[in-house]
Residue, then its C-alpha position, 0 to 999 in steps of 0.5 A: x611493543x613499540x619503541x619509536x613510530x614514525x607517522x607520516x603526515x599531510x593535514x588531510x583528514x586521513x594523515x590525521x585519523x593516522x597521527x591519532x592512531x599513532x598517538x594512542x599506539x605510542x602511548x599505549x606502548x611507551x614508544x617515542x612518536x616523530x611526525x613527519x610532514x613532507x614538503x613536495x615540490x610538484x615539478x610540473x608547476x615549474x615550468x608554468x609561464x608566471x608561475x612562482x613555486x616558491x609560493x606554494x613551498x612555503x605555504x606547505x613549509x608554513x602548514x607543517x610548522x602549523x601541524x607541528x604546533x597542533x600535533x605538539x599539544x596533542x602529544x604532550x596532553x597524552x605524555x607520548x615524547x617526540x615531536x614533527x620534523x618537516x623535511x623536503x622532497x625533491x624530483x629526485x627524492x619523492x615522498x615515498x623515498x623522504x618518508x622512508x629515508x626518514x623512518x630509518x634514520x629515526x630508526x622506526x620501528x613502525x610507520x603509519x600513515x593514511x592510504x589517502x592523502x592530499x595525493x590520493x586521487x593518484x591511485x583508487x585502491x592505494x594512495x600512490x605515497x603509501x603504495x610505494x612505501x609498503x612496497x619498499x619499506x624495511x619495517x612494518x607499515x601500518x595503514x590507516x584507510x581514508x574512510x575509517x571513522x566515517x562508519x563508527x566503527x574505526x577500530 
């Protein structure tokens, strides 16, 4: 069984159904849950001419302090303990390597996280974030697909 999962999330509707997995898992198995919400900075819009990046950075700082306060209240109703920490990528670290850095330092012992966020039209078959991390990540990755749920049969 679990101990401590980490999901990572974006607000899209994939990286919710992936903190729903998350929650009923941590609940199930007693396990302490960290929701990690990633701010990125997208180097490209830099360098537009006006262009104000601190904006949008703190737009998306703002939106993880908003899932956090949600996703706060889902927890405690389940009674699974934790709670989201938002972090920064940088162009150095990109999320893959946040959302890595952090399952080890929380010392995850399973990571889930939707194969299709805000980012998924980088890649058809595999969100570009969650390909990279099932490609280096250290620990179990628990893979939650963008159309689960639409059908009916989620499970």
């Amino acid at each position: 069984m679990y101990t401590r999962i980490l999901v990572a999330v974006d607000g899209s509707n994939t990286s919710r159904r992936a903190f729903e997995a998350a929650l009923a898992l941590a609940k199930a198995s007693g396990a302490v849950l960290q929701p990690l919400y990633v701010v990125e900075n997208t180097p490209m819009y830099f360098e537009a001419p006006g262009y104000d990046p601190s904006v949008l950075r703190n737009r998306l700082a703002e939106e993880g302090k908003e899932l956090g306060a949600e996703f706060a209240k889902a927890m405690a109703e389940q009674g699974v303990k934790g709670e989201l920490v938002v972090s920064e990528a940088s162009t150095i670290d990109d999320v893959s390597v946040v959302v890595l850095k952090a399952a080890a330092d929380f010392n995850a012992d399973l990571l889930v996280m939707g194969t299709h966020g805000r980012r998924g039209f980088q890649r058809l078959i595999l969100g570009s974030v969650a390909e990279r991390c099932v490609r280096q990540a250290s620990l179990p990755v628990l893979l939650i697909p963008s159309a689960a749920g639409k059908s009916g049969n989620a499970d």
